[in-house]
N, C-alpha and C positions, 0 to 999 in steps of 0.2 A: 501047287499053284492054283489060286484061284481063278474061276472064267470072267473074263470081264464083258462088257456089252461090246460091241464092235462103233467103232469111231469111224465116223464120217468124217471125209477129207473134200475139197474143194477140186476136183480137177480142171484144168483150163481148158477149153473146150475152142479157142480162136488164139489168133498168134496176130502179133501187130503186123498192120498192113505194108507189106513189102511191095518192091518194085517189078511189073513185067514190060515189057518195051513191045513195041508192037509185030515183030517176028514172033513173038512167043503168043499170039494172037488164038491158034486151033489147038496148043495144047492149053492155053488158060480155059478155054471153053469144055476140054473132058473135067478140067480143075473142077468149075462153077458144075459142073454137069454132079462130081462125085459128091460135093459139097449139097448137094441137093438131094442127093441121095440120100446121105448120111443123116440130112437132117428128118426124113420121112420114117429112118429105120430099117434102112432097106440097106445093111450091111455089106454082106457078099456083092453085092453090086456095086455098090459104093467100093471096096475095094479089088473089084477086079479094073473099073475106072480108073482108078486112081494108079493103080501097077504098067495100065497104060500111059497115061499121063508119064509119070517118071522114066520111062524109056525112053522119051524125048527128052527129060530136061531133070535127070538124075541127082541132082545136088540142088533145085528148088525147094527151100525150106516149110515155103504153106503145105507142098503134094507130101512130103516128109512127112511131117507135123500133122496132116490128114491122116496118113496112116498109121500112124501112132497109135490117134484115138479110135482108128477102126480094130487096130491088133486089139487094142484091150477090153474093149467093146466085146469082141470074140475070145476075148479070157485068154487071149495067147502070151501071155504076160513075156516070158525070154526074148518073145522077137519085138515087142513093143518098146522092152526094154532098151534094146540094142537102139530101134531106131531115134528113140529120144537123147539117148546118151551120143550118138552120131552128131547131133545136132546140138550140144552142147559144145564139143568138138570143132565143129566147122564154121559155129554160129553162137562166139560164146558170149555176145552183146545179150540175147535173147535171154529174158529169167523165164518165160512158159513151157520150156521144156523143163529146165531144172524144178521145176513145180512139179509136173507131170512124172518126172523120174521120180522124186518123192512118193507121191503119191502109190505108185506103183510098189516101188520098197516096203510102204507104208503096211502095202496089203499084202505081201509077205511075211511081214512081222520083223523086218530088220530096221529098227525106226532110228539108228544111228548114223546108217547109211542115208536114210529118209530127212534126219535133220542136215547134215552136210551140206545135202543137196538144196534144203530151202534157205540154210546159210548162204550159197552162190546167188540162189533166186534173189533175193535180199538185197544183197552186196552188189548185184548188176544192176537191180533195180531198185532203193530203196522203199521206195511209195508203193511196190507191189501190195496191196492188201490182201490179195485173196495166202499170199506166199506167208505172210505174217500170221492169218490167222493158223492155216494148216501147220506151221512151226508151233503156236499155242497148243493146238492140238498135241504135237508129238510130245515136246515139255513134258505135257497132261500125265500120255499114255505111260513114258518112261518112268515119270513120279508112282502111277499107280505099281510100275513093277517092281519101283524100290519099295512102296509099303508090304508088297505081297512076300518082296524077301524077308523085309522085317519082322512080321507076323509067322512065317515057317522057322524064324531063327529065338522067336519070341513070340508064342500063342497070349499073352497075359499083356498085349502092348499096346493097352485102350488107345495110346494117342495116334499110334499108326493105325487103329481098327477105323478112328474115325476120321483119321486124314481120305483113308480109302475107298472110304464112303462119301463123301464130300466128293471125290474126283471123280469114283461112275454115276456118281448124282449129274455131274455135267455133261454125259453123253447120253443118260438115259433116256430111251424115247419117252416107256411109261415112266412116273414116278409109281414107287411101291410106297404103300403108308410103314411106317417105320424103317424108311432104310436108313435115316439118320436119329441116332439117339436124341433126345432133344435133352435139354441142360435141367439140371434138378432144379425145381422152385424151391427158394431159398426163405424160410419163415422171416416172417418179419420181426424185428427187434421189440421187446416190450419198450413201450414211450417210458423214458427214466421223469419221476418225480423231484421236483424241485419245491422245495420249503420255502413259503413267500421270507422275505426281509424283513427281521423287525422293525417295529416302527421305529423311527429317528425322533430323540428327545428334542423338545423345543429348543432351539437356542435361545442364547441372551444375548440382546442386544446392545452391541457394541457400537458407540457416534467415533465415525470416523473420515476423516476428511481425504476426500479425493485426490490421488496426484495428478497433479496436470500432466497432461495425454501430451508425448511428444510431437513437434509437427514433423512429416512427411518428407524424408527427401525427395527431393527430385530424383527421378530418374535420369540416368546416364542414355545418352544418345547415340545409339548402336550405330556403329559402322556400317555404311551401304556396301554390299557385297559387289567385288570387282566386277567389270562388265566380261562376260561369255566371250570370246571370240568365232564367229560364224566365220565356219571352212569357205576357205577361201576358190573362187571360182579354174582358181589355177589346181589344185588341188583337188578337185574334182574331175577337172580335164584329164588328169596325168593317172588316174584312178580307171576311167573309161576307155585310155590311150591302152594303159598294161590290159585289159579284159579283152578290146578288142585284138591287142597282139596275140594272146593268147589263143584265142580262134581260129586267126591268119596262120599261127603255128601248126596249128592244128589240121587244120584244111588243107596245107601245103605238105603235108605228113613230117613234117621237121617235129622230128623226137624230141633233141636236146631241145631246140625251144619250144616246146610243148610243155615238157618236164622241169623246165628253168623257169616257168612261172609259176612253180610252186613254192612256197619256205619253205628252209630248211626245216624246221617243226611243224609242219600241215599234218593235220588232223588225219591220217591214212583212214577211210572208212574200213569199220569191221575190227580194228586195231590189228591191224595184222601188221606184218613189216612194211616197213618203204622200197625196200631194193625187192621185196616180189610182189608187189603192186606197181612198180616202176614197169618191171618184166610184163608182168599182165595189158599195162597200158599198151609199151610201143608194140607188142605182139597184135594189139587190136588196132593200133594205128596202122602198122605195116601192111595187116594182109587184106582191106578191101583195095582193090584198086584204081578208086577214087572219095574224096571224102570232100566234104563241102559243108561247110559250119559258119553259122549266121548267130550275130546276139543282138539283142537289142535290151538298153539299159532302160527296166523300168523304174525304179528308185533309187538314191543313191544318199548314203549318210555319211559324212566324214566328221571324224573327232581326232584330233590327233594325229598321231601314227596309223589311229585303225578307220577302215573303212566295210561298213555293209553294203551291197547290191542285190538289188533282185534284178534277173535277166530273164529274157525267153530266151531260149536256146532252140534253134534248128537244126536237124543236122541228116544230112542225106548223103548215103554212100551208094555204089551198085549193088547192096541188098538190102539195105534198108533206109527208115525213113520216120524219120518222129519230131514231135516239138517236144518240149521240156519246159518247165519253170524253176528257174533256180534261184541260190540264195549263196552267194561268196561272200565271206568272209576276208579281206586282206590286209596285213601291215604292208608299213614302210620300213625298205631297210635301205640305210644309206639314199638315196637317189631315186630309186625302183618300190612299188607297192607289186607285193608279194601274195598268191592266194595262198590265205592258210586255213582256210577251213571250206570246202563242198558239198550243198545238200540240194535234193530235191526238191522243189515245194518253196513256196513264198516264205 
């Protein structure tokens, strides 16, 4: 097996901003205390702060999440592990740990494990960037391992030689002058000779009398195309009525009507099944124990049966707290408009 360069991965180094209430007032302050630490370099301090901290308030996700990046910081890689994966566990809204568990995998060398993990990071989070790129990466590194099989199964297998090369070409810090073959210059064709035309004998002229040139029909006078019908402002109501129910479902932790505003054919992100992304929902509606979910419709297009929205989305529960921009997709079925498609992003 060939050595390859070492791949660089993107760790998350802040976790979205969660909620502290004002009792939790002297342990947020060791919090900011270890966070400051951490940031100067000052390790062992930084987590012995922080080991304080969590005696008071043992299931806080940032004091967690802080030590996390201190375990790996100090190369303790098992107990880092442990604590990110904890956190997946109790906080599985969160894609920066499943990043970080990555990550950590990643530098192990178990990069199967490592994708899994940026597949959840993903799938919680769509729009996570930094989770997409570190996933390219692994892709990358996996690829390279399938050419290195290819090449120990078949030393004479230029096309995997130069796949292989192409892949550590995108991690390498230096480039080397030839580490990719470059393509053979290809001679140019001789220009083919073409023998001019003999000349054409004069003709003889021939008197001959012109026919008269037909006149022009008329043109046919094309149908004007029926008038469009603009969605009707009822129609739009009853569009903004199902989003906002959908919300109120939501906020009130009502499963089935949470779940009953989606079509039977919604798009399940990830393509994974519907009955365990059902499961995965009410298990995240169930366990905070309080949710609170706000939309406001920023644009609205109806055709038909279907209907586009872009929304903001709020939503604050007792551990956390974000906006969002989204983009629903919904039919109509019978009476009721149905979301069948959910994405991130306008």
């Amino acid at each position: 097996m060939q050595q390859r360069n070492p791949m660089r991965f993107t760790l998350a180094a802040a976790l979205a901003a969660l909620w502290f209430g004002a009792a939790f007032a002297a342990p947020a302050d060791d919090l900011r205390e270890a966070q400051r630490l951490y940031s100067q370099g000052k390790v062992q301090p930084a987590l012995e702060k922080i080991d304080g901290f969590l005696k008071a308030l043992p299931r806080d996700p940032q004091g967690r999440f802080l030590k996390g990046l201190l375990l790996t910081e100090q190369k303790r890689l098992p107990e880092a592990i442990q604590v990110f994966t904890g956190l997946t566990e109790d906080f599985p809204e969160l894609p920066e740990p499943y990043n970080n568990l990555a990550v950590l995998y990643a530098s192990q060398g178990n990069y199967d494990k490592a994708k899994s993990a940026l597949e959840l990071a993903i799938h919680t989070h769509p729009s996570y960037a930094t989770a997409h790129e570190n996933l390219g990466d692994i892709y990358a590194q996996l690829a390279s391992r399938a050419y290195d099989r290819a090449l120990v199964l078949d030393k004479n297998n230029a096309t995997a030689q130069v796949k292989l090369a192409m892949v550590k070409d995108l991690f390498s810090s230096q480039k080397t002058a030839g580490a990719a073959r470059p393509e053979p210059v290809k001679p140019r064709p001789e220009p083919v000779k073409i023998d001019p035309p003999p000349k054409p004998e004069p003709a003889k002229t021939v008197e001959a009398r012109p026919e008269p040139k037909a006149a022009p029909k008329p043109a046919e006078p094309r149908p004007a195309p029926p008038p469009v019908a603009a969605p009707s402002s009822d129609e739009q109501a009853k569009v903004t009525a199902a989003i906002e129910g959908w919300a109120r479902a939501w906020s009130s932790k009502d499963v089935k009507g949470y779940l009953g505003a989606y079509a039977s054919d919604f798009e399940v992100p990830g393509g994974e099944e519907r009955a365990t992304w059902e499961k995965q929902r009410a298990e995240r509606i169930q366990k905070p124990k309080s949710i609170e979910v706000g939309v406001k419709v920023q644009s609205l297009q109806v055709s038909g049966s279907e209907a586009t929205a872009t929304i903001r989305q709020s939503y604050k529960s007792d551990t956390l707290k974000n906006t969002t921009i989204k983009t629903l997709r919904l039919v109509k079925s019978g009476e009721r408009w149905l979301i069948k498609q959910e994405r991130v992003g306008g």
